[in-house]
C-alpha positions in Angstrom: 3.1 1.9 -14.7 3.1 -2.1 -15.2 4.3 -3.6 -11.8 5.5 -6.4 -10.8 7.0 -8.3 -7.6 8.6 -11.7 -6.6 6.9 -14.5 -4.9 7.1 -15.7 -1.8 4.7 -18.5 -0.7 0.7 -17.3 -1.3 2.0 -13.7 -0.7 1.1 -12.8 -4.1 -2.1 -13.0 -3.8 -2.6 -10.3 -0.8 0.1 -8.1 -2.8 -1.6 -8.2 -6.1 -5.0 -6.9 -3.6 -3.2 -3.7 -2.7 -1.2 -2.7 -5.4 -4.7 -3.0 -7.9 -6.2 -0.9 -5.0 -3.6 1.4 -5.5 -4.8 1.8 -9.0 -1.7 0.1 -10.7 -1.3 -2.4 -13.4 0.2 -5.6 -12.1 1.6 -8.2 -13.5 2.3 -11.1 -11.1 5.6 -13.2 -12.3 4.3 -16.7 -13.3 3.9 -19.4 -10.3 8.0 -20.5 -10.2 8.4 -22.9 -12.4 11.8 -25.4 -13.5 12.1 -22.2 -16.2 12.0 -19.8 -13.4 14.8 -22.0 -11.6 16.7 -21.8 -14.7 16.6 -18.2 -15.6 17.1 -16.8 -12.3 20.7 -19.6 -11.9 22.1 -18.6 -15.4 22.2 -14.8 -14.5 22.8 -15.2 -10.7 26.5 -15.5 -9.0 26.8 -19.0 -8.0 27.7 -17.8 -4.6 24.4 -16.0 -4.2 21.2 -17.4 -2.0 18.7 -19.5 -3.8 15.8 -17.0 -3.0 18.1 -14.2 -5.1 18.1 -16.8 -7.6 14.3 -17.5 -7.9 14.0 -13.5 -7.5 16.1 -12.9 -10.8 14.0 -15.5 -12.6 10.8 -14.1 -11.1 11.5 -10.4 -12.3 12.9 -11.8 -16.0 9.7 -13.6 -16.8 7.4 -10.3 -15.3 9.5 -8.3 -17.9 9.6 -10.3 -20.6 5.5 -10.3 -19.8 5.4 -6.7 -19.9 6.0 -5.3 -16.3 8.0 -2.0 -16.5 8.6 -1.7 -12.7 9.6 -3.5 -9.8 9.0 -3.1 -6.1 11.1 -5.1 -3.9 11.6 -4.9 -0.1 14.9 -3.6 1.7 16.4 -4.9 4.8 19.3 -4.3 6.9 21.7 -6.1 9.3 23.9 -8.8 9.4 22.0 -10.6 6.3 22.8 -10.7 2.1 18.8 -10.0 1.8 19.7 -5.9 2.5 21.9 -6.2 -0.7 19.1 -8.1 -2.7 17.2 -5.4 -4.4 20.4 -3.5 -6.0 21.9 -6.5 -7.0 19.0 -7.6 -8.9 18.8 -4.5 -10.7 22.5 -4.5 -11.8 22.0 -7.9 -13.2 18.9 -7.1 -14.5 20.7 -3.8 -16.4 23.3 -5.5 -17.6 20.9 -8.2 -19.1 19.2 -5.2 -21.5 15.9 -5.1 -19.2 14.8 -0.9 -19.3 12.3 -0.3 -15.9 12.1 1.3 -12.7 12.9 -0.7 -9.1 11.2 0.6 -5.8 12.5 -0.3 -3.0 10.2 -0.5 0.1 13.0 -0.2 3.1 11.1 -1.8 5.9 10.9 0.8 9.0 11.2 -1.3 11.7 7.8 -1.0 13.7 7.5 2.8 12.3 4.0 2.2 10.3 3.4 5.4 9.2 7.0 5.5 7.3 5.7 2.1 5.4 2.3 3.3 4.4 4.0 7.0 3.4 6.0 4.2 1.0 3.2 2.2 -0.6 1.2 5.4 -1.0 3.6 7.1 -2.7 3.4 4.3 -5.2 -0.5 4.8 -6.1 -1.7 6.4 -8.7 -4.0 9.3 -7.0 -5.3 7.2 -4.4 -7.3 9.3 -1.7 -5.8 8.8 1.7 -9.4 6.7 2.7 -9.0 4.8 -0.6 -5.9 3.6 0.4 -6.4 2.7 4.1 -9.3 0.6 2.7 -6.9 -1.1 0.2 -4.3 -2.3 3.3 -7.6 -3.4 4.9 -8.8 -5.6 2.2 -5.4 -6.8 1.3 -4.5 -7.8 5.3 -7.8 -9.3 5.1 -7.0 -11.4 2.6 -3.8 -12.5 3.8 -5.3 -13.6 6.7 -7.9 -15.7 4.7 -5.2 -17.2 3.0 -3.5 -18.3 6.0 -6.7 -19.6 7.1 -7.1 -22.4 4.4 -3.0 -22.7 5.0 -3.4 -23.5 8.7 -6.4 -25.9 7.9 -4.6 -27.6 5.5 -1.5 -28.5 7.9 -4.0 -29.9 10.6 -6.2 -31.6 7.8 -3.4 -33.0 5.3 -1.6 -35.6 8.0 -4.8 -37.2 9.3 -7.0 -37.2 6.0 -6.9 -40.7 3.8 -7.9 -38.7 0.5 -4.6 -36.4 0.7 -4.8 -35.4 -2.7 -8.4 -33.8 -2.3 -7.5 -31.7 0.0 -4.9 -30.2 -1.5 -7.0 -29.5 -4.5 -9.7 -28.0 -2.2 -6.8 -25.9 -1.1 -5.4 -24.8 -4.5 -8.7 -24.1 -5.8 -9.6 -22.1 -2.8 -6.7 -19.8 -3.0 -7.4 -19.4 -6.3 -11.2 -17.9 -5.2 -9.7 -15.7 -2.7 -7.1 -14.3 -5.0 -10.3 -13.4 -7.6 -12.4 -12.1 -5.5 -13.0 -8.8 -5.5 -14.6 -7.6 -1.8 -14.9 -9.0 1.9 -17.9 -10.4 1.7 -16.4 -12.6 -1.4 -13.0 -14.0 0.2 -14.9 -14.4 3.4 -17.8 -16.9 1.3 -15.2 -19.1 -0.2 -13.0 -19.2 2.9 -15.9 -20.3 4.8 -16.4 -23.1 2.0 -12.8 -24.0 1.5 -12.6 -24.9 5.2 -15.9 -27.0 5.5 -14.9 -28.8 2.4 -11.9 -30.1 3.9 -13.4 -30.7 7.2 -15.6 -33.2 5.5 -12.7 -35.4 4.2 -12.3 -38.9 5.9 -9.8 -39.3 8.6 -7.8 -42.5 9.6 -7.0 -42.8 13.1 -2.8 -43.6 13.1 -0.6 -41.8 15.3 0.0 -38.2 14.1 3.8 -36.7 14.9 4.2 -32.7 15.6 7.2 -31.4 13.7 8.1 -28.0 14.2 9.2 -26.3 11.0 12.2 -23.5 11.8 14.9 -21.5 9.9 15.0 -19.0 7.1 11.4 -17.5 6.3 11.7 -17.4 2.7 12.7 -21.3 2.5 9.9 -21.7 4.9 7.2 -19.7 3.1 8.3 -20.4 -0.7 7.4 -24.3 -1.1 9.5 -24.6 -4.3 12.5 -23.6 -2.2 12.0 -26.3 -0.2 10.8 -28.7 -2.4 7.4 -29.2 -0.3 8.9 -31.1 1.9 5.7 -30.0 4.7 3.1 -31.7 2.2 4.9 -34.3 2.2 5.8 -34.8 5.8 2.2 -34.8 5.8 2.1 -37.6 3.9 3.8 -39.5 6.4 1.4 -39.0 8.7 3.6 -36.0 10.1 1.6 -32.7 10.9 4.0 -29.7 10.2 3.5 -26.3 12.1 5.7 -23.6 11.0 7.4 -21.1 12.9 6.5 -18.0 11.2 3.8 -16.8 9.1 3.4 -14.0 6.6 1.2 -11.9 8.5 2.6 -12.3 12.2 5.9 -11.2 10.3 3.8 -8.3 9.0 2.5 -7.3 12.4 6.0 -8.4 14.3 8.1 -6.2 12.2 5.9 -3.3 10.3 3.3 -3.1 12.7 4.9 -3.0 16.0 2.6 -5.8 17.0 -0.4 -3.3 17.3 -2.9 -5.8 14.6 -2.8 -8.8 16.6 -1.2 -10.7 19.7 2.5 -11.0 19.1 4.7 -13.6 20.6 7.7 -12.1 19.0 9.5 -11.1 22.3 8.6 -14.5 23.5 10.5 -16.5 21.2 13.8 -14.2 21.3 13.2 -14.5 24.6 13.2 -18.5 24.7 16.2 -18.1 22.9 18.2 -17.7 26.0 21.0 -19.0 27.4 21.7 -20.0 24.1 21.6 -16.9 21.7 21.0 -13.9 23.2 21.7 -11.3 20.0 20.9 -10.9 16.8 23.0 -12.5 14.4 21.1 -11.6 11.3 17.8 -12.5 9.4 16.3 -14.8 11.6 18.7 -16.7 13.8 17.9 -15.7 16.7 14.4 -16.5 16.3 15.2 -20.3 14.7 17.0 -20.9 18.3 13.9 -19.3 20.4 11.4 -21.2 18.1 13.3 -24.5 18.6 13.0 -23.9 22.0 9.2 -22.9 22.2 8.4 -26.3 20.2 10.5 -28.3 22.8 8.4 -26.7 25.6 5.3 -27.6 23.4 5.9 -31.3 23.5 6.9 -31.9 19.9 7.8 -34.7 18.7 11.0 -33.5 16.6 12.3 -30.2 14.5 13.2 -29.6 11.3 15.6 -26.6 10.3 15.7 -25.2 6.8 17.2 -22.5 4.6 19.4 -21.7 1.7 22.9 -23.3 1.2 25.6 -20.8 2.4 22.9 -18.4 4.6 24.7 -17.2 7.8 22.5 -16.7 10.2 20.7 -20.2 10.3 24.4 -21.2 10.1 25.1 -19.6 13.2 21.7 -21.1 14.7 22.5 -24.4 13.5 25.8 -24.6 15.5 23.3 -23.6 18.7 20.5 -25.9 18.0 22.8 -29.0 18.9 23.0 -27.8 22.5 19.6 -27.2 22.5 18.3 -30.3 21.2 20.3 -32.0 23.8 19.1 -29.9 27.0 15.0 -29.0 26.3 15.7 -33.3 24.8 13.6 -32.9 21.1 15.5 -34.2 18.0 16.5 -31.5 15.4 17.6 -32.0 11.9 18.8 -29.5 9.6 18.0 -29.4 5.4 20.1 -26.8 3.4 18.5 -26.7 -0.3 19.9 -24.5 -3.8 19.5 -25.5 -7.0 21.7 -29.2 -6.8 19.3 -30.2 -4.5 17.6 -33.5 -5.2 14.1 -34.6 -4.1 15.3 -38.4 -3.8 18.1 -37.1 -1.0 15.8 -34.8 1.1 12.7 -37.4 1.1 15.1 -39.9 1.9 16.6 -38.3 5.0 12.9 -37.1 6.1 11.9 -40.0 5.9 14.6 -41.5 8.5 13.7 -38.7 10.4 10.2 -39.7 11.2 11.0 -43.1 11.2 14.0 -42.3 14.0 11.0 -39.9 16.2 8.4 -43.2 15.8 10.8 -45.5 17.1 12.1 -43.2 20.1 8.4 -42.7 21.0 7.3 -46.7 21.2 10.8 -46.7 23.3 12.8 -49.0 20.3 15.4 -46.4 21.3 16.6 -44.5 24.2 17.6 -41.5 22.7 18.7 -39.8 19.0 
């Protein structure tokens, strides 16, 4: 068996951990590329998400690499990503491609159905084998998140912005060769102080609150980096969601770590109170927990045509105008331009730095 899976942000890395553990052959699709854009847009529905999109191209350049079988996650609700996983593999059948699909349905909070799932997969993997597998792969997945993390607080208020995102780059690339605890944990450790070191200026650094879709949020070449280069304007950019608290939210039951899940769909009150798919209800309570936080402004992304930040959007005005913090909303697929979404960012924080010296009363 020659696996494979799609991206989604610095996922890989923790993914490729526990399916080697698992005594399988992987072969990671290439980072996503222009070719990856292209692939997965000739052979998609024009209709269809961009992360489908990326997705197809992902899993054509795995099999044209050699992969023979897929595992992709399920879902459910009111949300297209449910459907993801067959679709792909109808296009992907009618393209020629011969492998096998697994689908990992995820069992909302039940952990022992997911690891029944990923065990199944292994290739006689003792039951101690494999919970030391999840542990090393959680483990680093939370290292990664480390260095991402430091490089969202570092990247803003650091003059030498380009070092630090080579410190960062080459220290996810350490993490993802390592091969034991004591390895990830060494170049963690030096990945951080490195950046630490870089010299600061000392210019007024904005909060943005990065909300919406957590695929657009995770995958940076779905939303054309625009955190990095928020940064760049001096902009410090905290997203809403992370892999692993989505991990523990969702699969876990919140039993790994402190959850502030029932929090947020909690803050989402009076303005959405149910689920409308994906995660719109949590894009509301989010928006809501950064205005309580004091931040400067928020910034809501996902895929053209997705429904539930659709729905959220529509709330997001009220809310914007009540807890009083400025919201602006990006929609990105594959006619997306760079020039466009830099340029309206760039009003953006321009419009917050102006309302905060008091050049205007209100946005």
């Amino acid at each position: 068996m020659k696996i494979t899976f799609p991206h989604m942000g610095n996922m890989h890395i923790a993914i490729k951990a526990l399916l080697e553990g698992l005594k399988l052959e992987v072969i990671p699709p290439p980072p996503i590329s222009q070719k990856t854009f292209e692939l997965g847009i000739k052979n998609s529905p024009e209709f269809a998400c961009m992360p489908l999109k990326i997705n197809v191209g992902n899993f054509i350049e795995a099999l044209e690499n050699g992969a023979d079988t897929i595992v992709m996650a399920g879902g459910w609700g009111p949300c297209r990503f449910g459907y993801y996983a067959q679709i792909e593999k109808e296009i992907l059948n009618d393209l020629g491609y011969d492998f096998d699909m697994v689908i990992l349905e995820a069992p909302d909070s039940k952990i022992q159905e997911l690891l029944k799932q990923l065990k199944a997969i292994g290739q006689n993997v003792t039951f101690w084998e494999f919970l030391k597998t999840v542990k090393y792969a959680w483990h680093k997945l939370n290292s990664v998140e480390e260095l991402e993390k430091k490089l969202e607080h570092i990247l803003p208020r650091t003059i030498e912005k380009n070092k630090a995102e080579q410190i960062y780059e080459q220290g996810l690339k350490k993490i993802d060769k390592a091969r034991d605890k004591n390895e990830v944990d060494w170049h963690t450790k030096q990945s951080l102080a490195e950046m630490d070191k870089l010299p600061r200026h000392q210019e007024k650094i904005l909060k943005i609150g990065l909300i919406g879709e957590i695929y657009t949020i995770l995958e940076p070449s779905a939303n054309y980096k625009i955190a990095n280069y928020m940064a760049g304007l001096n902009a410090e950019v905290t997203r809403s969601v992370y892999t692993s608290e989505w991990v523990n939210d969702h699969l876990l039951g919140g039993l790994v770590k402190p959850s502030n899940h029932q929090k947020i769909l909690k803050s989402s009150k009076p303005y959405l109170n149910y689920s409308v798919g994906g995660h719109g209800r949590e894009t509301v309570g989010n928006a809501v927990d950064f205005a309580r936080k004091s931040f400067d402004g928020i910034v809501q992304i996902g895929p053209l045509t997705c429904m539930p930040e659709i729905v959220a959007q529509s709330v997001l005005g009220v809310v914007s105008r009540e807890e009083n913090i400025p919201c602006m909303t990006l929609y990105f697929d594959e006619h997306s331009g760079t020039a466009g979404i830099y340029t309206r960012l760039e009003a953006f924080i321009d419009m917050l730095r102006r309302k905060e010296t008091g050049q205007i009363a209100t946005i």
